[in-house]
C-alpha angles and dihedrals in degrees: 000000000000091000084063095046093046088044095046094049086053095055094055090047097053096044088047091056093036086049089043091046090045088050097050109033126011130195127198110203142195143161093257091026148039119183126177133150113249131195140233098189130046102220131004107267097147134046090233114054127144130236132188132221105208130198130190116196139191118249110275097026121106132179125201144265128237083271107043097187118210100357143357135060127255130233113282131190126210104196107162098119088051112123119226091001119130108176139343120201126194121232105202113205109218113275126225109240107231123188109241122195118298093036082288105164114219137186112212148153114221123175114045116330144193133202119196114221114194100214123195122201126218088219130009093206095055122065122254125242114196112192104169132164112223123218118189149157124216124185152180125132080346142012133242119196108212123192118189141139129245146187157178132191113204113181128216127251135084107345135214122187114263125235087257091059093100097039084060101046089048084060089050101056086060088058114105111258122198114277092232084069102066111038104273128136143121078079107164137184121203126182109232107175127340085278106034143048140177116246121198134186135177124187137208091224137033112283113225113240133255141106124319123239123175122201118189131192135156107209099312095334107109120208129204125234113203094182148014114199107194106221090165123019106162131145089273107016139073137192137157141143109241115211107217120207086228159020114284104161090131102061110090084193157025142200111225140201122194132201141186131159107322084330112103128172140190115224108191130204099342121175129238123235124224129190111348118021128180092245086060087058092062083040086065108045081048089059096038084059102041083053087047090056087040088079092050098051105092099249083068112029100076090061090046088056098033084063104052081051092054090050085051092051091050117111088209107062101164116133093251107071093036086055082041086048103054097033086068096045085059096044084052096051092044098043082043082056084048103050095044086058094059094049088051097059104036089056079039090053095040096035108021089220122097141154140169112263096011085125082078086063086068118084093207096058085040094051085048093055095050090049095049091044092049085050095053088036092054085041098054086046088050098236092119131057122171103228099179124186112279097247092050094043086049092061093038085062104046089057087051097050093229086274090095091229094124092094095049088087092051072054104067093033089054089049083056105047088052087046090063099078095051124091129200135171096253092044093045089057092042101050093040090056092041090049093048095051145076109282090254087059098046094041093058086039085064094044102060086049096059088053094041080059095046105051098092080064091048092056092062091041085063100030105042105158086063089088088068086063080055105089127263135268120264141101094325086065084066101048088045089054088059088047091053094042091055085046098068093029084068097050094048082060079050102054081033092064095042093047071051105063091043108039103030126238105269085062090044085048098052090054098048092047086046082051099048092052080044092056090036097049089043092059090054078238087139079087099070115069101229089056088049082056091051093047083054099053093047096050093053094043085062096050084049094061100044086069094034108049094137088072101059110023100074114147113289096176138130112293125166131164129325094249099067114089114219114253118273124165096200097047091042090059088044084060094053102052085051088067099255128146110233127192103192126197127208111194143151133206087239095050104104087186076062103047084051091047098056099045092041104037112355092058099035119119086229093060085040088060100037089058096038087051107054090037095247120173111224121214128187126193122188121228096179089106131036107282116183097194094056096045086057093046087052094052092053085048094050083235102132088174143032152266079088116179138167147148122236133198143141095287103034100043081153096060138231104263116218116205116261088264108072115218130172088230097061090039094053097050093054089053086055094043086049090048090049101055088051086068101042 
C-alpha cells in the first residue's frame, strides 16, 4: 500500500514539473535542429525586453536570413493568439553568404544561432504570454520546411537577467546599427555601369579590420551582389566597385548594410549618383596628375627633351608657331589617350580582359616601336635623311604648312605610346577606376590624362616667351642630339630584349635583318659592291636560321632567385589557408615601375632580412607575355596594370595592396599590421 502511495505521490510530482516546464519554455527538437525561445529578463518589468529565438543545428545544416538570397525561406512567427503582447520585431544578426549548387548565392546562419526578438507588452504589470507558430527552413544536401508552435510565459514583478542575457547581447552586436552611430559619413553611391556601381565610406574613427561583405536591398527587393572589388581599404576609409547579378537602372535608391570584421551598419534610403559624383572629380585631378608623371618616367623623357631641342633648332622662332607647335604635340598626346580608350573598350567589351600596357605583350607593336626609335636615333646622329620624290615631299609640306610642325603631332603620339608601359600612383588609381567603369567614364578618365601629360606643352602655349630662358642654340645642341640619340638607342635594347623574350630570336633576327635592307636600299648603298656583300650575308644568315632555329630560340623569359615561388592562384590560396604570410609580386620584362621596384626595393639586403625574419613566402608572376590566370587575379584585385604587390595572409585573403612605387617602409609596416591582426 505505501508503494502505491509513494508511487502515486511521484507521479504527481513529475507531471506537475513536466506541465510547469511545457508552460513556461517550450523546445522543438529534432535530429539536425533544436529551437526554443530564451529569455534575457526573469520576469517582465519593462514594456521593451528582448527575447531570442535560438537554433542549434547539426554540422552541415544551415537556416536563412530575412533575405534568403537564391534560394531558401527565413524564419517566420505567427503570434496572433499571444496574451499582453503588443509587437515583436526581428533583429536580424548579419548572415554569411555561401555559394549552393548551380552558382546559387545564399545568405545563411549555421552553428548555433540566435535571433533577438524586441518584444513590446501591452501592459508591464501584467505576465506575458508568447504563443507563436514557427515557420522555418533547414538545409544541407537537401531541405526540410517545420512548422511548430512554440511558447514561453514570463511573469511580472522585480526582474534579474537571465543566463541567456549575454548570449543575446552577443547576437546583437552582430545586428546592423545606423551608420550615424558610429562615426560614418561622406558615404556615396555612383552608377557605373547598369549593373555596377562604386561605393565609397569615410569614418570619423579607425575601422577595425577584418574582411568586407556588402548586402543590398531596395525596400524588400533584394538584390544580389556577385563581386566586391576593394579599390581603398585604410584604417578610415573605404572603397570598392560592387558587381551586381543584374540591371537596376531604375532604382533611384538603395538600402545598404556594411559590413567589416564584427562591425555591421545599416545605411537607409541612399541615393544613387548618376554621371558626374563628387567622388569622379577627385578621380580627375588623380588621373591629370598620374598623365602629368608620366613625362618625367624614362621611357618618356628623351622625347620631351628631344622636342624643346627641336623648337630651339628651329629658324622661325615667333610665338605663333611655337604656340602652333606645341598645340599639335599636345593634340597628338590627347587624341593617342583617345584612342586608346576606344581600343580598351572595345578588347574589354569582346574579351572581357583588359590592362594598361598588355600591347607590349604583342611582338608586332613592339617590332613597330624599335623600328620607329632606330629612325629617329639614326636621325639625331645624323646617319639618316628622308629624301622623298618631289611630288611626294611637295604634298608632305603643304600639310605641313612649310613651318615643319606637322610632326609635331607623331610627337606627342610617340610620347604616348612610350608612356604606356610606365606606372605611377596616381596612374595605377586612374586607369583602374577608368577600366572599371562605363565608357563615358573612362573616356573622360583618358582625357584628362592626355592633358595631365601635356601640360608641360600648354605652359608654353600660354607662355610662349618662356623658350628664350631655354638656352641658346650652339655646339652643346649637337652633343645633346647624340645624348638623346643614345637615349633611345638604349630603350629600343630594351624593347629588343623584351620582343625577345616573347617572340624568340630568330623572329627578332628576321626583322632587324629586314631593317637594315630597308635602311640600305633606302640609301640607294646596293650600288656599291661591299653593301651587296652585306646583303648577301644577311640574306644567308636568315636561311640559316630557318633550319637552324635550336640554336637561337632558347628561353629568353623572365627568371629571379631561387627563393620566389611562380605564381599560382590556387596554391596561393593553399598557403593561406595554412596559415603563411605571402607577399606576391606581379611584374613584366617591359614594366620600367618594375624594373625600379626591383633595384631600389625587391634586391635590397633590407627586403632580404624583413622577409627572412617574419618567415614570409615570396611569389612572382610574370606579366611579359599574355596570362590568362594573372589577369584574372588583377581584375579580382581592381588592379588593371602592374607593379603589383601585396602581402596575404588568413586574415587578410584579399591582400594588403602596396602603391605602384615600392617602398620598405610600406612594405614594413604591412608586415607589422599583418602581425597585429594575428594577435588580435
Amino acid at each position: 500500500m505505501k508503494r502505491i502511495f509513494y508511487l502515486s505521490i511521484y507521479l504527481c510530482i513529475f507531471i506537475s514539473i513536466n506541465i510547469s516546464y511545457a508552460q513556461e519554455y517550450n523546445v522543438f527538437k529534432e535530429d539536425m535542429v533544436e529551437v526554443s525561445f530564451i529569455s534575457s529578463v526573469t520576469k517582465v518589468t519593462e514594456e521593451k525586453f528582448y527575447l531570442g529565438l535560438e537554433f542549434k543545428l547539426e554540422p552541415g545544416w544551415k537556416i536563412y536570413w530575412r533575405q534568403p538570397g537564391d534560394s531558401g525561406m527565413p524564419p517566420t512567427l505567427d503570434y496572433k493568439d499571444s496574451v499582453n503582447l503588443k509587437s515583436i520585431e526581428f533583429k536580424w544578426p548579419f548572415p554569411i553568404k555561401e555559394y549552393e549548387a548551380a552558382n546559387l548565392l545564399t545568405n545563411i546562419y549555421k552553428g548555433e544561432v540566435v535571433i533577438p526578438l524586441e518584444v513590446a507588452v501591452k501592459d508591464h504589470k501584467n505576465p506575458l504570454n508568447l504563443k507563436a507558430k514557427l515557420n522555418f527552413q533547414v538545409c544541407k544536401d537537401i531541405c526540410i520546411p517545420f512548422e511548430t508552435n512554440l511558447f514561453i510565459n514570463i511573469d511580472s514583478g522585480k526582474s534579474n537577467f537571465t543566463e541567456y542575457f549575454h548570449k543575446i547581447e552577443k547576437a546583437l552586436s552582430k545586428v546592423p546599427v545606423d551608420h550615424k552611430t558610429v562615426g560614418i559619413n561622406n558615404i556615396l553611391i555612383n552608377r557605373v555601369s547598369d549593373n555596377s556601381l562604386f561605393f565609397s565610406l569615410e569614418s570619423l574613427v579607425d575601422i577595425k579590420e577584418g574582411e568586407i561583405e556588402i548586402f543590398l536591398e531596395n525596400k524588400d527587393e533584394y538584390i544580389k551582389v556577385n563581386e566586391i572589388n576593394i579599390n581603398e581599404n585604410i584604417n578610415n576609409k573605404i572603397s570598392a566597385k560592387i558587381i551586381l547579378d543584374k540591371d537596376i537602372s531604375h532604382l533611384n535608391n538603395l538600402d545598404i548594410i556594411f559590413v567589416k570584421g564584427n562591425l555591421a551598419v545599416n545605411i537607409k534610403e541612399i541615393r544613387i549618383e548618376n554621371g558626374i559624383s563628387k567622388s569622379i572629380y577627385l578621380i580627375l585631378l588623380i588621373a591629370m596628375m598620374g598623365g602629368l608623371i608620366l613625362n618625367f618616367m624614362p621611357c618618356v623623357l628623351p622625347v620631351l627633351i628631344l622636342k624643346l631641342n627641336r623648337i630651339l633648332s628651329a629658324e622661325n622662332k615667333n610665338i605663333h608657331n611655337i604656340r602652333f607647335n606645341f598645340l599639335l604635340t599636345a593634340s597628338g598626346i590627347i587624341f593617342s589617350f583617345i584612342l586608346i580608350a576606344f581600343i580598351t573598350v572595345f578588347i574589354k567589351e569582346i574579351s572581357g580582359q583588359v590592362g594598361w600596357g598588355i600591347q607590349f605583350q604583342q611582338p608586332i607593336f613592339l617590332l613597330f616601336l624599335i623600328f620607329i626609335l632606330i629612325i629617329f636615333s639614326l636621325n639625331l646622329f645624323g646617319k639618316i635623311e628622308f629624301n622623298l620624290p618631289n611630288k611626294f615631299n611637295t604634298k608632305i609640306n603643304k600639310y605641313l604648312g612649310h613651318k615643319n610642325s606637322g610632326v609635331a603631332f607623331f610627337e606627342g603620339a610617340f610620347a604616348t605610346l612610350l608612356a604606356t608601359p610606365c606606372s605611377a600612383p596616381f596612374l595605377g588609381t586612374a586607369v583602374s577606376f577608368a577600366l572599371s567603369s562605363n565608357f563615358y567614364t573612362t573616356l573622360l578618365i583618358f582625357v584628362f590624362l592626355g592633358f595631365g601629360m601635356s601640360l608641360p606643352y600648354f605652359i608654353f602655349i600660354l607662355f610662349p616667351t618662356l623658350i628664350n630662358i631655354l638656352p641658346k642654340p650652339g655646339k652643346w645642341m649637337n652633343y645633346l642630339r647624340y645624348i638623346l640619340g643614345i637615349g633611345l638607342i638604349s630603350t629600343a635594347v630594351w624593347l629588343s630584349y623584351v620582343c625577345i623574350s616573347i617572340s624568340g630570336l630568330s623572329i627578332y633576327i628576321y626583322f632587324i635583318s629586314a631593317l637594315a635592307l630597308f635602311l640600305l636600299i633606302l640609301y640607294r648603298l646596293y650600288l656599291i659592291k661591299k653593301y651587296l656583300i652585306l646583303i648577301f650575308i644577311i640574306l644567308l644568315g636568315n636561311i640559316y636560321i630557318s633550319f637552324n632555329t635550336d640554336y637561337v630560340d632558347y628561353d629568353f623569359s623572365y627568371s629571379d632567385q631561387e627563393e620566389w615561388l611562380n605564381f599560382d592562384n590556387i596554391e596561393l590560396q593553399n598557403l593561406i589557408n595554412q596559415g603563411n604570410t605571402v607577399f606576391v609580386d606581379i611584374t613584366a620584362d617591359w614594366c620600367i615601375t618594375c624594373k625600379a621596384n626591383k633595384i631600389l626595393v625587391l634586391n635590397t639586403k633590407e627586403f632580404k632580412n624583413l622577409i627572412r625574419d617574419n618567415n614570409i613566402i615570396l611569389m612572382k608572376g610574370d606579366w611579359t607575355k599574355p596570362n590568362d590566370e594573372i589577369n584574372k587575379f588583377l581584375q579580382n584585385a581592381n588592379r588593371y596594370g602592374i607593379p603589383f604587390n601585396a602581402l596575404y595572409n588568413s586574415n587578410f585573403p584579399n591582400g594588403l595592396l602596396y602603391s605602384e612605387i615600392l617602398t620598405l617602409k610600406d612594405i614594413r609596416a604591412g608586415v607589422t599590421k599583418l602581425h597585429s591582426s594575428v594577435a588580435k
